[in-house]
Gaussian input, Z-matrix of N, CA and C with variables (Angstrom, degrees):
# hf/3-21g

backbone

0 1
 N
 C     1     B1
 C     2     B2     1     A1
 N     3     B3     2     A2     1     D1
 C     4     B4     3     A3     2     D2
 C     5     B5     4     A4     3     D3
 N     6     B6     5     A5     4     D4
 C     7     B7     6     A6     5     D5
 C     8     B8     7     A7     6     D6
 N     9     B9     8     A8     7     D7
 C    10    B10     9     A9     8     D8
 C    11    B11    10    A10     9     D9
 N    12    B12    11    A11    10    D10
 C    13    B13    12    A12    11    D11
 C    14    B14    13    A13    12    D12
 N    15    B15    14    A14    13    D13
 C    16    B16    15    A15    14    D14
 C    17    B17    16    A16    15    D15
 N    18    B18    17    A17    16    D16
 C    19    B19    18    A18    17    D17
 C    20    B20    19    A19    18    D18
 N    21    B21    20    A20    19    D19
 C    22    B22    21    A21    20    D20
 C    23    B23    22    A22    21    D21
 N    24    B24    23    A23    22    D22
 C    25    B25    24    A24    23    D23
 C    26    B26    25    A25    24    D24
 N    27    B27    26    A26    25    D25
 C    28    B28    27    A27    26    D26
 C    29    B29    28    A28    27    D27
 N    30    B30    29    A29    28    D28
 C    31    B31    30    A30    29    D29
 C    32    B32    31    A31    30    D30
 N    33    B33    32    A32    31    D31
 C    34    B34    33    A33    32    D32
 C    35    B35    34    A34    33    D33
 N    36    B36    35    A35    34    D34
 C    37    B37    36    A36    35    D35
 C    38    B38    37    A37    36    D36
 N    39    B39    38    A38    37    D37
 C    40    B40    39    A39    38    D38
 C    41    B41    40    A40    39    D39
 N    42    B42    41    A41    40    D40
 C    43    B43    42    A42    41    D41
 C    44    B44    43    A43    42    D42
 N    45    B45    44    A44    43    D43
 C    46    B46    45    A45    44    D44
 C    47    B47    46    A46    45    D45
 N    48    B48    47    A47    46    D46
 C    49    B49    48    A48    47    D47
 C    50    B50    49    A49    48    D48
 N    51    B51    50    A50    49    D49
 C    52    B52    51    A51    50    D50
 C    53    B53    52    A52    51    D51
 N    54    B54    53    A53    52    D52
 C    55    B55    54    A54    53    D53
 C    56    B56    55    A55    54    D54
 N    57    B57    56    A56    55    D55
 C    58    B58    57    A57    56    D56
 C    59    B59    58    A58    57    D57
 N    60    B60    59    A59    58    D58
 C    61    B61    60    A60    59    D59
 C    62    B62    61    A61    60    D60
 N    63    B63    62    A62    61    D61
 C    64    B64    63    A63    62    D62
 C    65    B65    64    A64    63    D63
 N    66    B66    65    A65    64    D64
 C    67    B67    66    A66    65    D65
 C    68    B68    67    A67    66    D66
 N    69    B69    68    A68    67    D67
 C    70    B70    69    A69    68    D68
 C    71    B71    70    A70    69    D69
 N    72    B72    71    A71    70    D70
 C    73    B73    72    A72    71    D71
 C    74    B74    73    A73    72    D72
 N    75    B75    74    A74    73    D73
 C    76    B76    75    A75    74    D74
 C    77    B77    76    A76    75    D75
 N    78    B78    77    A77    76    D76
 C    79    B79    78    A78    77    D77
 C    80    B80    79    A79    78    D78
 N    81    B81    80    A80    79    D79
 C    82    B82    81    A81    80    D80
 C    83    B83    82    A82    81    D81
 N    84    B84    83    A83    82    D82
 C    85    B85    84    A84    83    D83
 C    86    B86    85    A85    84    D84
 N    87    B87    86    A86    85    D85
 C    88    B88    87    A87    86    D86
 C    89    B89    88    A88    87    D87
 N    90    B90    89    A89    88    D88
 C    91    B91    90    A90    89    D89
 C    92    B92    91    A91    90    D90
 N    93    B93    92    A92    91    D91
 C    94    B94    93    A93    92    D92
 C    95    B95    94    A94    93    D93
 N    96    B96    95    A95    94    D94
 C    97    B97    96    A96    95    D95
 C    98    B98    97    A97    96    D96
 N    99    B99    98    A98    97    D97
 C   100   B100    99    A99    98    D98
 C   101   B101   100   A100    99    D99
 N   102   B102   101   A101   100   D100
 C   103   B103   102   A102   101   D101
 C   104   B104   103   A103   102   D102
 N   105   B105   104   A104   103   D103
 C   106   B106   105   A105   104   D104
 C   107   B107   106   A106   105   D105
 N   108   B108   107   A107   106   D106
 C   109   B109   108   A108   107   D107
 C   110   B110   109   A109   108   D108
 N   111   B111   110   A110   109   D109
 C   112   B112   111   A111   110   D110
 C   113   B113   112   A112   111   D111
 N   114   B114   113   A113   112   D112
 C   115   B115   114   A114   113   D113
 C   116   B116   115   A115   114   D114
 N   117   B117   116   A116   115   D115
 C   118   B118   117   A117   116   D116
 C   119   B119   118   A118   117   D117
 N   120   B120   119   A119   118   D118
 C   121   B121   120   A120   119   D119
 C   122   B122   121   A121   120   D120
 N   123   B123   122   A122   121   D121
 C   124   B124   123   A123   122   D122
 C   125   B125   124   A124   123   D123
 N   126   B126   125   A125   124   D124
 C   127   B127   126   A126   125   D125
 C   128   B128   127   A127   126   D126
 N   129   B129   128   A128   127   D127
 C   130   B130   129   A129   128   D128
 C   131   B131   130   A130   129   D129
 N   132   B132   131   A131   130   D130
 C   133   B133   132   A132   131   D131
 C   134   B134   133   A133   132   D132
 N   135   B135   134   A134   133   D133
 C   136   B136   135   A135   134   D134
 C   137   B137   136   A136   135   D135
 N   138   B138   137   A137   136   D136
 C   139   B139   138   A138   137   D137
 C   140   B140   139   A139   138   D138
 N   141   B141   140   A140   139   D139
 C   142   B142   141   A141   140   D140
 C   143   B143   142   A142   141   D141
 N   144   B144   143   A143   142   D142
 C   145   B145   144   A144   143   D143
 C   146   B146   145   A145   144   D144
 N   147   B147   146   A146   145   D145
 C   148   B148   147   A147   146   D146
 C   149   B149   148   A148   147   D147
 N   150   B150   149   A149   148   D148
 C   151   B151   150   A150   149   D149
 C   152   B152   151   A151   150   D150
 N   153   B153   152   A152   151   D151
 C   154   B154   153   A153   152   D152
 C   155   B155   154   A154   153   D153
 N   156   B156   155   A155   154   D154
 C   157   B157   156   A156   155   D155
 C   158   B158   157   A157   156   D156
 N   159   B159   158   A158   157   D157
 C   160   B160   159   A159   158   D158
 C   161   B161   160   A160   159   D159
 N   162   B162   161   A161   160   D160
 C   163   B163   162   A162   161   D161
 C   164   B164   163   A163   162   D162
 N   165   B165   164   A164   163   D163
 C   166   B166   165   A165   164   D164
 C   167   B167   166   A166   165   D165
 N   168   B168   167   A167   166   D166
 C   169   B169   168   A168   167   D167
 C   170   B170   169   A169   168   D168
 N   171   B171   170   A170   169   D169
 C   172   B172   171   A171   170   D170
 C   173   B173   172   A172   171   D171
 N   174   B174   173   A173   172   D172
 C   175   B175   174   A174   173   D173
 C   176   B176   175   A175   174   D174
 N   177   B177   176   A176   175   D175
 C   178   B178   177   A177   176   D176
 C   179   B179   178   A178   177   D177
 N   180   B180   179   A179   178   D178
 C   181   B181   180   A180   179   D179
 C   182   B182   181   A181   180   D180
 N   183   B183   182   A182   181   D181
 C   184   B184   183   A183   182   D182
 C   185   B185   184   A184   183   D183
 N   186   B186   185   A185   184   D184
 C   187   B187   186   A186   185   D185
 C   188   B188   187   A187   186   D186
 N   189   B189   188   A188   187   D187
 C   190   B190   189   A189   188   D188
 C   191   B191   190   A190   189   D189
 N   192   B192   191   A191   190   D190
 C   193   B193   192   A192   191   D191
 C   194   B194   193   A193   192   D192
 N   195   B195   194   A194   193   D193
 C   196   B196   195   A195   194   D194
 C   197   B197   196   A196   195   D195
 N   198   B198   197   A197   196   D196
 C   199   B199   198   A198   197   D197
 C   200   B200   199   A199   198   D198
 N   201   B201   200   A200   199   D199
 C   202   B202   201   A201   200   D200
 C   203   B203   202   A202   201   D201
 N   204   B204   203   A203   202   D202
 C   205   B205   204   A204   203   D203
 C   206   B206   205   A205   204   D204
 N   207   B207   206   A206   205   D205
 C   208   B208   207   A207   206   D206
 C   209   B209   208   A208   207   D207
 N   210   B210   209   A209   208   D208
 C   211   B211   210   A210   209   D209
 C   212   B212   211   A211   210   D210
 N   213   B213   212   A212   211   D211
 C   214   B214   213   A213   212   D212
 C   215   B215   214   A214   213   D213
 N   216   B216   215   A215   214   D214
 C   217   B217   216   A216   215   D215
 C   218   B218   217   A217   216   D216
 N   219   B219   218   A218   217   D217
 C   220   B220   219   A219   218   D218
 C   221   B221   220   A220   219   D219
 N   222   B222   221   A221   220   D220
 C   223   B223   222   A222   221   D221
 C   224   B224   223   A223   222   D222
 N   225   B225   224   A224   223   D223
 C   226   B226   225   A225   224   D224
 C   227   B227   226   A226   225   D225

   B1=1.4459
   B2=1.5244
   B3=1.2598
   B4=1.4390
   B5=1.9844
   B6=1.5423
   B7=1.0681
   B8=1.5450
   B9=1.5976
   B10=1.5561
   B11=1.3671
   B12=1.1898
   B13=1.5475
   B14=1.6289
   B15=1.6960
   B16=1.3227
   B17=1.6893
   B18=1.6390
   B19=1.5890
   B20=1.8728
   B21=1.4437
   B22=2.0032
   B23=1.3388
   B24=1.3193
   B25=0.9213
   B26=1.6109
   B27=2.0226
   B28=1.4124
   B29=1.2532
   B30=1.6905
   B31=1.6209
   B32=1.7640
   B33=1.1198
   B34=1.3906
   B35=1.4918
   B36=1.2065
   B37=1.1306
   B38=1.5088
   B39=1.6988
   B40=1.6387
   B41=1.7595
   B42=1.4748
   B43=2.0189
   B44=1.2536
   B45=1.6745
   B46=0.8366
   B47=1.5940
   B48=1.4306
   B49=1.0464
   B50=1.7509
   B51=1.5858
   B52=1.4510
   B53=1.4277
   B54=1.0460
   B55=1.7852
   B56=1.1305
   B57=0.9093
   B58=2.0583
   B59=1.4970
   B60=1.1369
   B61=1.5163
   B62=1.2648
   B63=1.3798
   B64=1.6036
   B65=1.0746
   B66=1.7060
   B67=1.3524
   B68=1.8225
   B69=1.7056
   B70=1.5594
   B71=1.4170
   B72=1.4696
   B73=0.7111
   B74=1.6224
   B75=1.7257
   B76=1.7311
   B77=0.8706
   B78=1.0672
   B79=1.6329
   B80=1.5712
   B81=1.7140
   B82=1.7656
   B83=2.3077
   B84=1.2912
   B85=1.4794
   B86=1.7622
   B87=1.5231
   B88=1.4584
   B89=1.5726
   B90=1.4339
   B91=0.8521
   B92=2.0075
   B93=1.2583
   B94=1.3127
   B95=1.4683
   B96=1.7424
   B97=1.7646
   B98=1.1379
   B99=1.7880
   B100=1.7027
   B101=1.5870
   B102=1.7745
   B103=1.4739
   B104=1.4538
   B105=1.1306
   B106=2.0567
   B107=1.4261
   B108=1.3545
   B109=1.2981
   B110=2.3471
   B111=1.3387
   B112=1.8174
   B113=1.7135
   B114=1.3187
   B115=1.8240
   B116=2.2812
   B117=1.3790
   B118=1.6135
   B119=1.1197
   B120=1.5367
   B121=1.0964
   B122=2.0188
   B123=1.5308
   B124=1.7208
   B125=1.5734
   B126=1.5888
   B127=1.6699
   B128=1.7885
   B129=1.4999
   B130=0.8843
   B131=1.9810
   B132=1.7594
   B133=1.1077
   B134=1.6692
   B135=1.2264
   B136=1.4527
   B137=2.1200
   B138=1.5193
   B139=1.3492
   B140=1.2542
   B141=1.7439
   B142=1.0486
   B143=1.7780
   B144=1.3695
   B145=1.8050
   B146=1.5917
   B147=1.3763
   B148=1.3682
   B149=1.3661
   B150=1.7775
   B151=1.8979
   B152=1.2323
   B153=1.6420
   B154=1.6836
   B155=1.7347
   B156=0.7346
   B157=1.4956
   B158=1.1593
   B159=1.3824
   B160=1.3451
   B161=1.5702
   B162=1.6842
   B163=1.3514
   B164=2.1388
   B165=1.3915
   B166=1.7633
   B167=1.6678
   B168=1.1135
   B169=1.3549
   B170=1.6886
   B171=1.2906
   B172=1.7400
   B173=1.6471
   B174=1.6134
   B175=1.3385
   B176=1.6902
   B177=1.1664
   B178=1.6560
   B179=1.3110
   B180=1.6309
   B181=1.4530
   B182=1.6328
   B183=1.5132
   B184=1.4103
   B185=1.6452
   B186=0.9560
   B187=1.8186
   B188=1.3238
   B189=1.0050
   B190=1.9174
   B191=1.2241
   B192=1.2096
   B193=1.7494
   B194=1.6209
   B195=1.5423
   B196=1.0556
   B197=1.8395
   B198=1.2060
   B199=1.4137
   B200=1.8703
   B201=1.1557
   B202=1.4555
   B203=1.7642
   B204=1.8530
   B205=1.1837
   B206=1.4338
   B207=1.7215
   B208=0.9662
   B209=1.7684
   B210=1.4433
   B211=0.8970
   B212=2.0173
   B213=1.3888
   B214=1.2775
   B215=1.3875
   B216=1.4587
   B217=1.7588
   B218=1.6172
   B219=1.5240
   B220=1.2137
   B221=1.9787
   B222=1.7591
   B223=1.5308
   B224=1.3475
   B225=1.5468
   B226=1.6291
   B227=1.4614
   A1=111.23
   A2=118.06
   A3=120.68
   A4=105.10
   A5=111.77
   A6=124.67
   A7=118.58
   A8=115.57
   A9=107.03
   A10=116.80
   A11=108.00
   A12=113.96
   A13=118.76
   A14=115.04
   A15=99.69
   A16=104.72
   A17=97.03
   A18=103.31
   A19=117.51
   A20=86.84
   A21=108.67
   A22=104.91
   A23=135.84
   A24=133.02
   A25=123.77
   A26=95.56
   A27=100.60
   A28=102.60
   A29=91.31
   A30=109.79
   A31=104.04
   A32=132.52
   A33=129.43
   A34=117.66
   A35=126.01
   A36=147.13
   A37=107.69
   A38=106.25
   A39=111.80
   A40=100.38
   A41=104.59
   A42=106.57
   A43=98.84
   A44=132.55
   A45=112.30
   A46=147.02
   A47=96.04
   A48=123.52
   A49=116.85
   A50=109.11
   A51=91.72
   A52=113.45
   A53=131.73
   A54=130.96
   A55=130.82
   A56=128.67
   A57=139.91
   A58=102.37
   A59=149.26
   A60=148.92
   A61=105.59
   A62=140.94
   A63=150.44
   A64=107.82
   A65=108.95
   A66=121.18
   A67=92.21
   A68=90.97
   A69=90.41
   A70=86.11
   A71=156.78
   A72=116.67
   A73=141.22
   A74=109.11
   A75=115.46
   A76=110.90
   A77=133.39
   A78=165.04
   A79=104.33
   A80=75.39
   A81=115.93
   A82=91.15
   A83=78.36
   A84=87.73
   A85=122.35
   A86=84.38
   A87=96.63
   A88=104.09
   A89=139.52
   A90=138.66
   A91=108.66
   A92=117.16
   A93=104.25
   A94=131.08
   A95=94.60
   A96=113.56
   A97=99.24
   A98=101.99
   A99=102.33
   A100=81.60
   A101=103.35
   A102=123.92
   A103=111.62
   A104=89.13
   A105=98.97
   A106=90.78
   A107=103.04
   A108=129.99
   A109=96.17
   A110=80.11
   A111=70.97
   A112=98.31
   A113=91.86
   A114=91.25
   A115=103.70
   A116=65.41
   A117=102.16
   A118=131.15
   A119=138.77
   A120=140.39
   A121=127.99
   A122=105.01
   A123=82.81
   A124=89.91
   A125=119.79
   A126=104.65
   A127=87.50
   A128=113.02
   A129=117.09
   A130=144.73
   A131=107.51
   A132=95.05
   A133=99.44
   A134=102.34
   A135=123.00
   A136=92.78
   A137=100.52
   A138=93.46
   A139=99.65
   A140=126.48
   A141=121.09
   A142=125.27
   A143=87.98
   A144=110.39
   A145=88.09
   A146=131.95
   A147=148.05
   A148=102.44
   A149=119.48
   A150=123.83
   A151=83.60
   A152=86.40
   A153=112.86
   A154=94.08
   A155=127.34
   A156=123.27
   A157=137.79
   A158=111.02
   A159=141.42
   A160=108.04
   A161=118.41
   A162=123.35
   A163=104.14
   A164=105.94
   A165=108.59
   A166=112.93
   A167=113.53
   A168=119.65
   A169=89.98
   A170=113.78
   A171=114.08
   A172=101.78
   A173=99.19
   A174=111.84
   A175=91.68
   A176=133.37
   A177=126.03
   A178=121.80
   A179=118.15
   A180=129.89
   A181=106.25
   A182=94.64
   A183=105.26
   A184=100.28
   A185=121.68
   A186=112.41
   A187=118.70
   A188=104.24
   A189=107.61
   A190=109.71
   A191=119.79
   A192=106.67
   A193=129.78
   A194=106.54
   A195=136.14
   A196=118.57
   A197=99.84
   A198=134.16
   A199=109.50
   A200=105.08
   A201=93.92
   A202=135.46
   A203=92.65
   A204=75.40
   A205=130.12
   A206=103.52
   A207=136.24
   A208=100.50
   A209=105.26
   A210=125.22
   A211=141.00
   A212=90.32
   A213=117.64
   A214=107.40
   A215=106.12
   A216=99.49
   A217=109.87
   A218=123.40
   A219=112.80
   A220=125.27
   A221=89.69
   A222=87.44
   A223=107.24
   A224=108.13
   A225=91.62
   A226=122.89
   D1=-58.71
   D2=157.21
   D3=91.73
   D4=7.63
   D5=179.99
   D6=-51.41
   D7=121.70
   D8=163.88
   D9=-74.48
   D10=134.99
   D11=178.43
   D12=-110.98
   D13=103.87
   D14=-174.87
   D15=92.83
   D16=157.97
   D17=-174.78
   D18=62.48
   D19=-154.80
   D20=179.42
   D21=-44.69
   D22=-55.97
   D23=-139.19
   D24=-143.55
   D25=30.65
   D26=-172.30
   D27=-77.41
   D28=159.68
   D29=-179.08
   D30=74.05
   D31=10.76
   D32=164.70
   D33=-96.59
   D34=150.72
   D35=-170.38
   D36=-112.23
   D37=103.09
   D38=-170.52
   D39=-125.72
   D40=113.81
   D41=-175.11
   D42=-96.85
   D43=-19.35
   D44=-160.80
   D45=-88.84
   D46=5.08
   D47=-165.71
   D48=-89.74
   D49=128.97
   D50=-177.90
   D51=-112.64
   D52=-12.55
   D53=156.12
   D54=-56.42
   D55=163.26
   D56=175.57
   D57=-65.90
   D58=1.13
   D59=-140.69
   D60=-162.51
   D61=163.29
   D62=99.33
   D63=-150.10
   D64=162.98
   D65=-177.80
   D66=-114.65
   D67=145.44
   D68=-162.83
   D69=-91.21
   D70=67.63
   D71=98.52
   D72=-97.62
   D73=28.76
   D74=130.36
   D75=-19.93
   D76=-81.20
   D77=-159.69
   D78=-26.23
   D79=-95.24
   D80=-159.45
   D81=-127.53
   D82=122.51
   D83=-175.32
   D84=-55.08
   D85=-36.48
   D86=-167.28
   D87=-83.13
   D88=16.69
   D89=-138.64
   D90=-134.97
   D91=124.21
   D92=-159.57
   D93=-133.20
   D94=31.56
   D95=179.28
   D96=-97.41
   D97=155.18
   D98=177.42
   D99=-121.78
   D100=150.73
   D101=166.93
   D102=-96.19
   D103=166.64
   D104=169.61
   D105=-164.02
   D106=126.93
   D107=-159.25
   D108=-84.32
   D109=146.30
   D110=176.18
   D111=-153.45
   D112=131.25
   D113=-178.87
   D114=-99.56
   D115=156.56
   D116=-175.14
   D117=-101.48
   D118=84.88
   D119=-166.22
   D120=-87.25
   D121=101.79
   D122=-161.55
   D123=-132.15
   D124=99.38
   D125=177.21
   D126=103.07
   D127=-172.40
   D128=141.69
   D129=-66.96
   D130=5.99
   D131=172.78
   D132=-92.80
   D133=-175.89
   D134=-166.99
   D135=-137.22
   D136=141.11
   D137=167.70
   D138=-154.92
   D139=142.00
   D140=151.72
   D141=-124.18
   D142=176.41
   D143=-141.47
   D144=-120.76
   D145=158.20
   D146=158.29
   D147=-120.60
   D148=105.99
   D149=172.15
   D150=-106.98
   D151=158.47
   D152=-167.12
   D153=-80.07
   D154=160.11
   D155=167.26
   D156=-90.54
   D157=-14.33
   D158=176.82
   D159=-71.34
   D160=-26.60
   D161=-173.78
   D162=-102.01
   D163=136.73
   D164=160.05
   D165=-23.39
   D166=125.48
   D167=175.50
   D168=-51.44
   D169=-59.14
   D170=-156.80
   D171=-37.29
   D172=-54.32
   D173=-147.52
   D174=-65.97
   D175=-59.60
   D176=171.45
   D177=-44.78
   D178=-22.41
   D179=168.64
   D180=-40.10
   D181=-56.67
   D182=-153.61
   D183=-83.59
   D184=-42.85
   D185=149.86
   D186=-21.91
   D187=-66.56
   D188=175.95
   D189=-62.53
   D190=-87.25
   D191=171.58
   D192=-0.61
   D193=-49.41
   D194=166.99
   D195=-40.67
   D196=-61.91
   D197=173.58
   D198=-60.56
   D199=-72.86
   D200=173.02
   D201=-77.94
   D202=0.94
   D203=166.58
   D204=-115.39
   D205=48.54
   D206=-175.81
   D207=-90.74
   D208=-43.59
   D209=159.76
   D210=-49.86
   D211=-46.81
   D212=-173.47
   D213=-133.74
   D214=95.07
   D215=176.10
   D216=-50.66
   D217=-41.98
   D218=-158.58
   D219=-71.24
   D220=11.24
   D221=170.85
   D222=-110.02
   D223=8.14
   D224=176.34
   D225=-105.95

């Protein structure tokens, strides 16, 4: 999925990135959250997410949650 969660660039969809990290302003210049990418294990798929870092892990937790259980009624 590769979703930013939170900050510059929540709710965007960034593939291009191949490290554990970026600061969006990669991105968008004017722009000044850093991500750290975190994968998601539910079943055999695997998904990962980019949270801003600046925000509670919990509180972006529940963003994601959010997200896949769009996917998977049974996590919501």
């Amino acid at each position: 999925m590769y979703i930013c969660i939170g900050g510059d660039l929540d709710g965007e969809i960034v593939t291009d990135r191949k490290g554990l990290y970026f600061k969006a302003s990669e991105i968008k210049a004017d722009k000044k959250s850093t991500y750290n990418r975190q994968t998601y294990i539910v079943g055999e798929n695997t998904y990962r997410f980019w949270l801003c870092a600046e925000l509670q892990f919990s509180e972006t937790t529940k963003i994601v949650n959010g997200y896949l259980a769009q996917k998977y009624s049974y996590l919501s």
